[in-house]
N, C-alpha and C positions, 0 to 999 in steps of 0.2 A: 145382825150386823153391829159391829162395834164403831164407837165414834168417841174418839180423843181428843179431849181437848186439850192445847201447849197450853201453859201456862208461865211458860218462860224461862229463859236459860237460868239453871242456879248458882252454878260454881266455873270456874275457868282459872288453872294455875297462870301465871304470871312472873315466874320467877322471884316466887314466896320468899324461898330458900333456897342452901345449896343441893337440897335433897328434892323441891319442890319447884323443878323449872316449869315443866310444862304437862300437860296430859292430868285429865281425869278418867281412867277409862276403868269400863264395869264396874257404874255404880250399885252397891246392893247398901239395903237398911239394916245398922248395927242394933237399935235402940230407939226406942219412943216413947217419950217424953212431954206429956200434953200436948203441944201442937210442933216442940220440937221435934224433927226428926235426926238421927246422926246418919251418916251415909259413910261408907268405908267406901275407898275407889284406888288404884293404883297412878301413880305419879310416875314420872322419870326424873334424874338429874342431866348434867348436861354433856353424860358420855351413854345418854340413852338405857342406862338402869335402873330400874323399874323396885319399888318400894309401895308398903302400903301407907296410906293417910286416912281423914277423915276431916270433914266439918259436920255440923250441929247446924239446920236452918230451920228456921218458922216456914211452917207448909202455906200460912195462910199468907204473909209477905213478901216468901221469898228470901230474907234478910239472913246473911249469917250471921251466928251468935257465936260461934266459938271454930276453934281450928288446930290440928293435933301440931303441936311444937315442932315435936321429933315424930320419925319414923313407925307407928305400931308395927310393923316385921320388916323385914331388909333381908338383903340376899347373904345365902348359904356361905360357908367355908369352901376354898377354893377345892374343886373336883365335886363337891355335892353336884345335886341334882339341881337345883337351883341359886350355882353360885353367879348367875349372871344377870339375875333377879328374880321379884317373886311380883303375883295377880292375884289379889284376894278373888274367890268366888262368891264367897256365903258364910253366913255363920247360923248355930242351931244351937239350941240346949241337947247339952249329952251328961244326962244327969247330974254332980256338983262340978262342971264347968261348961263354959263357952266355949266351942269349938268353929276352927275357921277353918277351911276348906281354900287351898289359894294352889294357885298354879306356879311350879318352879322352871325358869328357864335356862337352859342350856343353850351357846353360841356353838355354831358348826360348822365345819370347813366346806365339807361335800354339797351340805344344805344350812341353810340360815341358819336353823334352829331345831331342838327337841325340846318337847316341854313334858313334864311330867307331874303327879299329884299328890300336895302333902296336906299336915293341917300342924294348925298354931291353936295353942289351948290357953282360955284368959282363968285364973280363978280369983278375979277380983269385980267382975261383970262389966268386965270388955274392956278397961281400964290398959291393962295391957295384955299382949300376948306372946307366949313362948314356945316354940316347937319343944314338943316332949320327945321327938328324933331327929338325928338329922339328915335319913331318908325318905323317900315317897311313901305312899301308900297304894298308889295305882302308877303303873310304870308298864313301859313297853314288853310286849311278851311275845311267845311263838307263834302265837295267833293274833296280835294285834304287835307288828314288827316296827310303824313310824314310832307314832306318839300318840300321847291324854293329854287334854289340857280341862278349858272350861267344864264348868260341873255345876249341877244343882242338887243337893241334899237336902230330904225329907226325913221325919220318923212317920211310918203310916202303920198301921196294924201289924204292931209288933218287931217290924224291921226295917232298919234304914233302907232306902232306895235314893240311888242316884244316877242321873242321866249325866251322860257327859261326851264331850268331844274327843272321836276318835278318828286319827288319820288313818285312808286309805293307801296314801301312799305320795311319792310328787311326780310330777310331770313337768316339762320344760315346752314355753308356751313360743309362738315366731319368733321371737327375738332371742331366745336360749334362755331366757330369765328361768330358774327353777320356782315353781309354783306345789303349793300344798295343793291337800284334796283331803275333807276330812269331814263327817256325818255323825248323827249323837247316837250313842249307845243306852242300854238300860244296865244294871244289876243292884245283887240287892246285897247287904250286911245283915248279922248279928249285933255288931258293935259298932259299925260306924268307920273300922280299920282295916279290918282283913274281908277283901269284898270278894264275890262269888259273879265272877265273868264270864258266861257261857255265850259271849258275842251276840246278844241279841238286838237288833238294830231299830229302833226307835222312831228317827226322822233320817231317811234315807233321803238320797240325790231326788229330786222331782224330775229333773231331764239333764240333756246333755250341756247344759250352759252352765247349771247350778255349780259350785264344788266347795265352796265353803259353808257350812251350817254350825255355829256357835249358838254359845252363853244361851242354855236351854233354862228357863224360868217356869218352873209346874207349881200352881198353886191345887188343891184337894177342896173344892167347895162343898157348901152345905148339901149340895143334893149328888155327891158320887161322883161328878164327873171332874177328872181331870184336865186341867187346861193350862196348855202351857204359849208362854212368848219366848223369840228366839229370831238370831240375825241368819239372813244367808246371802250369799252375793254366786253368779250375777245370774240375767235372762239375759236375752238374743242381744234385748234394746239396753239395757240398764247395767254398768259392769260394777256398782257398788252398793256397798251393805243395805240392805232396806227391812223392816220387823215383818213378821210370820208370824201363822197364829196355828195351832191345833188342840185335837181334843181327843182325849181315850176314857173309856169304861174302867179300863183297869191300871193305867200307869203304862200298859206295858205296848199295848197295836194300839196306835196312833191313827187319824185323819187328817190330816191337812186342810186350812181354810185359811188360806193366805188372804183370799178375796172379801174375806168380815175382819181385817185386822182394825178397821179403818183410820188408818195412820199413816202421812206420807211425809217426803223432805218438802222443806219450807221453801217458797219464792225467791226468797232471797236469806243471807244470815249464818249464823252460825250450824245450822241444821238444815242447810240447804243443796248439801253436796251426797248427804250420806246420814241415816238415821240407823244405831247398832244398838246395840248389848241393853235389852231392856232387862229392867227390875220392876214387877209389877205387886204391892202390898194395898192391904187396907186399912181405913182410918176414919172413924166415927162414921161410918155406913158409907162411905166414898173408898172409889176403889183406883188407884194414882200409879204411875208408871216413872220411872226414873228412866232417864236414855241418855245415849251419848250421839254427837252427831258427827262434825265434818271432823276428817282426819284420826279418825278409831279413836277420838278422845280427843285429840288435841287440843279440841274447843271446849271442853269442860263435859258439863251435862246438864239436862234439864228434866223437866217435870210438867206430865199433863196426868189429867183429870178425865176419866170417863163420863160421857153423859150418859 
């Protein structure tokens, strides 16, 4: 059984900037830096399009020390895949550069949205970053017809693997509201680019309540096993985001232990409505969680500490 401890809300936009109203959402860690950490997250402005940022804060105060000016990516040229914004996921070493892995959003008439997968490549160590196309890399296919979005990249023996969000499809709930429905997948790369999809499904629905399972977080520990964190929404009783927890032998057939995650929304506060999209890394033998809580971001994110 896992036990987390909050350690306090870190960051919350405020209307920084004109690029920087509101939202911090899926934070992941760019860089670490003694006890700085840098966090990349996505932002909106105030027609709701979505941009990447970052701050720099001390793990051990909490305090930020520094805050990206401008934009590190911004959305696509009009008709791209994400010219309506973009969500960083992740970044990884891909031999002489840093590569980011972010989700591009498309606006829809029929339905809200489609999102698809690109990446931004830094070669100055994260300083900044450029799409080297200005296509996806993981896009809706005959066998997967909604959408991709959230992802997690790894290099493990030999080849990339990434697990990521794939729509099953939408459905329209009593009210007629159109509603997604969307579970994480596995495949693997060569290069990190051209990836090898044979639909194999990861973290499926748990039951008939479930239908949303995002921002899949695998970390590869010392002793083999695979463990990953990840949001799903809803049960019977509860209709919004709460963390999950599972664990595989090989990356690829999963278990489920939602019931050791031990982490829940707070009494009261900024993370008391809804806990989502964890980043879980290590740092001088402590092993820390980054999360977002009420409003898929809108309250910034914070940071606990496993005991």
């Amino acid at each position: 059984m896992q036990k987390w401890k909050k350690l306090g809300q870190v960051f919350e936009p405020k209307n920084n900037s004109d690029w920087m109203v509101t939202h911090a959402t899926v934070p992941f860690v760019g860089k670490i830096y003694g006890d700085s950490i840098k966090v990349f997250f996505s932002v909106r402005n105030s027609n709701q399009e979505s941009s990447i940022g970052f701050v720099v804060f001390d793990i051990n105060s909490l305090e930020i020390k520094g805050m990206s000016e401008t934009p590190i990516l911004s959305k696509g040229e009009l008709g791209c895949f994400d010219d309506s914004g973009v969500m960083g996921c992740c970044v990884i070493d891909a031999g002489n550069v840093e590569r980011m892995y972010y989700i591009g959003w498309n606006l829809g008439v029929t339905v809200p949205f489609r999102n698809s997968i690109g990446i931004a490549e830094s070669k100055d160590g994260g300083k900044t970053f450029k799409k080297p196309f200005a296509g996806p890399i993981i896009e809706r296919t005959k066998d997967e017809p909604h959408f991709v979005a959230s992802n997690c990249v790894i290099y493990d023996r030999g080849q990339y693997k990434i697990w990521y969000l794939s729509c099953t499809g939408w459905f329209r709930d009593e009210t007629g509201k159109v509603i997604h429905k969307y579970h994480i997948k596995y495949a693997e790369s060569s290069d990190g680019i051209e990836w090898n999809r044979e639909g194999v499904v990861a973290i499926d629905y748990l039951n008939e309540y479930e239908y949303a399972i995002s921002v899949p977080r695998v970390l590869k520990d010392q002793d083999g096993l695979y463990r990953m964190w990840f949001s799903s929404r809803a049960t019977k009783e509860i209709p919004t985001y709460r963390i999950r927890y599972a664990e595989s032998k090989d990356g690829i057939t999963w278990t489920r232990k939602d019931e050791e995650v031990g982490m829940d929304v707070s009494e009261d506060g900024w993370d008391s409505e809804m806990i989502c999209y964890p980043f879980v890394f290590d740092h001088k033998g402590q092993r820390y969680m980054l999360y977002n809580g009420n409003g898929y971001g809108k309250t910034g994110f914070g940071l606990a500490v496993l005991e």
